[in-house]
C-alpha positions in Angstrom: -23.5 87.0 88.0 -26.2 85.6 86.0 -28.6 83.1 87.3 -28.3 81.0 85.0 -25.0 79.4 83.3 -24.5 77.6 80.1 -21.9 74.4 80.0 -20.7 72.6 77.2 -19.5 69.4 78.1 -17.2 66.8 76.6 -19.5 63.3 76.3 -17.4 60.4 75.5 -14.2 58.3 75.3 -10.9 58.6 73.5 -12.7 56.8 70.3 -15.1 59.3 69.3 -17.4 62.3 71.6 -19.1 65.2 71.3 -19.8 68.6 73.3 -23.1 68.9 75.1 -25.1 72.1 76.1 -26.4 72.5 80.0 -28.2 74.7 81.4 -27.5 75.3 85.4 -29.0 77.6 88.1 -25.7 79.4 89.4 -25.5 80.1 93.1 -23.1 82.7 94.7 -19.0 81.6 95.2 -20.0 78.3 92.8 -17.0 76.7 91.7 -16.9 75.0 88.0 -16.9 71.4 89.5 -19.7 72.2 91.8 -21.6 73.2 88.0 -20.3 70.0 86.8 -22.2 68.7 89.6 -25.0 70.1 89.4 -25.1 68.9 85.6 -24.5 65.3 87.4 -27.8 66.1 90.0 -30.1 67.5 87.4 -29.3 66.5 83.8 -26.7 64.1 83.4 -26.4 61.6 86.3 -23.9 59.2 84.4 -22.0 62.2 83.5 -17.7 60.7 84.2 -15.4 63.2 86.8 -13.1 62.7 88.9 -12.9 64.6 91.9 -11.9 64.3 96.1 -11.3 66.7 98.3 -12.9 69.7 96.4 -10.0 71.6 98.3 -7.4 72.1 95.8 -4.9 69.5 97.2 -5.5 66.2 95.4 -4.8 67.3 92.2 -8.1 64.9 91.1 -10.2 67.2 89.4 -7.5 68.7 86.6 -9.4 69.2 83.5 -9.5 72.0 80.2 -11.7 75.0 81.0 -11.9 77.3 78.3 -9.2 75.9 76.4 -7.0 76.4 79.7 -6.1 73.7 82.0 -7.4 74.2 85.8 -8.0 72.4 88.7 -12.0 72.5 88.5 -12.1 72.9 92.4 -10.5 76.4 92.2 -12.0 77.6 89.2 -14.4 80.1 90.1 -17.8 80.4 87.4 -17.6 84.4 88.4 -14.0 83.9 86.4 -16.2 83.7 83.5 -18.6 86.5 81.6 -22.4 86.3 82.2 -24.1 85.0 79.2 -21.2 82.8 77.4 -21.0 79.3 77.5 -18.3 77.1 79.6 -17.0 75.0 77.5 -15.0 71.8 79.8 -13.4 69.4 78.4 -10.5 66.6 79.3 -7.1 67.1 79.7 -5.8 66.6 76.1 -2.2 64.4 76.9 -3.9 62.0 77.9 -6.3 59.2 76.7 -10.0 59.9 78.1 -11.9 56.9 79.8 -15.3 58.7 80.0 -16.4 62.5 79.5 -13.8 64.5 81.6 -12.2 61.3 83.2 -8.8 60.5 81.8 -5.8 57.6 81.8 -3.3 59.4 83.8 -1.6 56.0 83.9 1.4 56.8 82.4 2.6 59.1 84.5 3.2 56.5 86.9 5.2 54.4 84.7 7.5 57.4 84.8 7.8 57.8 88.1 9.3 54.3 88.3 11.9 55.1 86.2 13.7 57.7 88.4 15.8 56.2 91.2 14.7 56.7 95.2 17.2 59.0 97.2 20.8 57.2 97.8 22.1 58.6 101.2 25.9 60.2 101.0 27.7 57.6 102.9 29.8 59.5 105.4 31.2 58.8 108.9 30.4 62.4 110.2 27.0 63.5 110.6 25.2 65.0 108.0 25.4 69.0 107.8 23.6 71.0 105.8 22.5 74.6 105.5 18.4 76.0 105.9 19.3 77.2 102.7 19.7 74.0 100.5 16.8 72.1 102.8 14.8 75.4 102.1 15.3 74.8 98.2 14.0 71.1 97.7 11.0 71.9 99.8 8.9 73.7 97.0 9.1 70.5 95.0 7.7 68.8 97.7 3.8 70.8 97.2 3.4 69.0 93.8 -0.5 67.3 94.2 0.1 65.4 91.0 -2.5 66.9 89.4 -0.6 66.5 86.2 -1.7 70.0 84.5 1.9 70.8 84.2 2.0 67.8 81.7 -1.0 68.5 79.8 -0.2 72.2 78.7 3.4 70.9 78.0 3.5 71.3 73.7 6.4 68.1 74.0 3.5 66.0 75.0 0.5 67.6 74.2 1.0 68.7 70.4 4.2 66.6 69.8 3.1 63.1 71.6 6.6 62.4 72.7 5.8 60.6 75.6 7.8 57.6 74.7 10.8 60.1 75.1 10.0 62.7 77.0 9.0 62.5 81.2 7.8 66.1 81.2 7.8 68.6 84.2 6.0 67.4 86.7 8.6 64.4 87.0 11.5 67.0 86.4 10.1 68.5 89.8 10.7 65.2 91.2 14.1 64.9 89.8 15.3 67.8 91.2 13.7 67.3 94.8 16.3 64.2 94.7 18.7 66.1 93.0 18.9 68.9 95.0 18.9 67.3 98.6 21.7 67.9 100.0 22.0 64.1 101.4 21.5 62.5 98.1 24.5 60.7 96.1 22.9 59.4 93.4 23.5 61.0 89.8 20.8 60.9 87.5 22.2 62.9 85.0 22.6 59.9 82.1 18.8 58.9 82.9 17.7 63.0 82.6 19.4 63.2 79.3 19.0 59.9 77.5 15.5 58.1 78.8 13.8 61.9 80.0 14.3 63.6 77.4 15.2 67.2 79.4 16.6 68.5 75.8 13.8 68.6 74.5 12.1 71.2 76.7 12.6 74.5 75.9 11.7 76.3 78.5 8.2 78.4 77.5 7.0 78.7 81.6 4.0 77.2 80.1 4.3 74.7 83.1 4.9 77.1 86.0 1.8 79.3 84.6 -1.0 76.1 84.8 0.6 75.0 88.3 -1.5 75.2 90.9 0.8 75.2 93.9 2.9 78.3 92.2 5.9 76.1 92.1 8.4 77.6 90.1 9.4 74.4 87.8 11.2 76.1 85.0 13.4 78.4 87.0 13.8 76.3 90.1 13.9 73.0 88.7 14.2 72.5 84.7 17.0 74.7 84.3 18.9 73.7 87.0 18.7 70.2 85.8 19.9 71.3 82.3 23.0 72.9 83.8 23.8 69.6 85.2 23.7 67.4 82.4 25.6 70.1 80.7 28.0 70.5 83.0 28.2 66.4 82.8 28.1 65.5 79.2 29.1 69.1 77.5 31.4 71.1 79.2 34.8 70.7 78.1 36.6 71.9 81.3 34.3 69.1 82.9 35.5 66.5 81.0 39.6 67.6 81.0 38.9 67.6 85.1 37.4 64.2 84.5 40.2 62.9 82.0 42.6 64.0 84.4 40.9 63.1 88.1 38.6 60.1 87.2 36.8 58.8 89.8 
């Protein structure tokens, strides 16, 4: 690696910005958010990041390197070739605050949308197999880093937000979904306020997510079977006509 690197940073807010070029000593096994701080140290010292445990588990640092979204704090600068510039900017769903600092806000309106787990009411004691506890435990490794919405084209290129929860809260769906103890249907709220139709299932989610959860095969389709099976399927809805309740 050279020993020098060249950055070109996003300066701004959500009104108007620009890219700025840095030049950085590089030391071996630097990561792109330690560069970023170095920038902070030596250049830029009211440059805006948000960062925490510089680990890979709080999700804090997400942010577009190269056009791709990463978590900064796993994004090695020996990824890059020697002699071209880094170009880092802000995850592009969603409104920037300052420089690489971004409203993630609405995500959490989201989340208040879905309801909590409803235990089965049963008077035997709850069975289930290592099977169907094994399958709801991937969803639980999502940091909420949120890079699964920003490369999503729904929100990113189409802005349906107002229409569409995207997959990170699909993952979260189907953790509730899928427990084996849970009795609540969501599938009215999956079709109608999250929009699951319009995802068309480009892996473009599972390929940005950190924790290598699977969230197209594991969780999105599954989900879209369920409302199909619920709102489509003719047999469905004869068994229904016939046996309601």
């Amino acid at each position: 690696m050279a020993d020098d690197a060249t950055l070109q940073i996003y300066r701004g807010d959500d009104e108007q910005g620009e890219m700025v070029e840095y030049t950085i000593p590089v030391a071996p096994g630097m990561v792109v958010l330690d560069a970023v701080h170095t920038v902070q140290a030596t250049h830029a010292p009211d440059l805006g990041v948000r960062w925490n445990c510089k680990a890979g588990k709080c999700g804090s640092c997400g942010g577009e390197v190269n056009g791709k979204p990463r978590l900064m704090c796993m994004d090695r600068m020996d990824n890059y070739p020697d002699g071209e510039p880094i170009a880092v900017r802000p995850m592009k769903t969603f409104p920037v605050i300052k420089d690489l600092v971004t409203d993630v806000s609405w995500n959490y309106e989201v989340n208040k949308q879905i309801p909590a787990f409803k235990p089965r009411q049963t008077d035997d004691e709850p069975r289930f197999s290592q099977e169907e506890a094994d399958r709801v435990q991937e969803f639980r490794k999502c940091i909420e880093c949120f890079l699964c919405q920003d490369v999503c084209h729904v929100l990113r290129e189409h802005g349906e937000q107002a229409n569409f929860a995207g997959p990170r809260f699909f993952v979260r769906a189907a953790a509730l979904e899928m427990h084996p103890l849970d009795d609540e249907n969501r599938a009215g709220l999956l079709k109608d306020e999250m929009g699951i139709g319009y995802c068309n299932i480009t892996k473009c989610c599972t390929e940005v997510c950190p924790e290598s959860i699977k969230i197209t095969d594991n969780a999105i389709i599954p989900l879209k079977e369920r409302v199909v099976d619920e709102f489509y399927d003719p047999v469905q809805k004869l068994v229904r006509l016939i046996f309601p309740g």
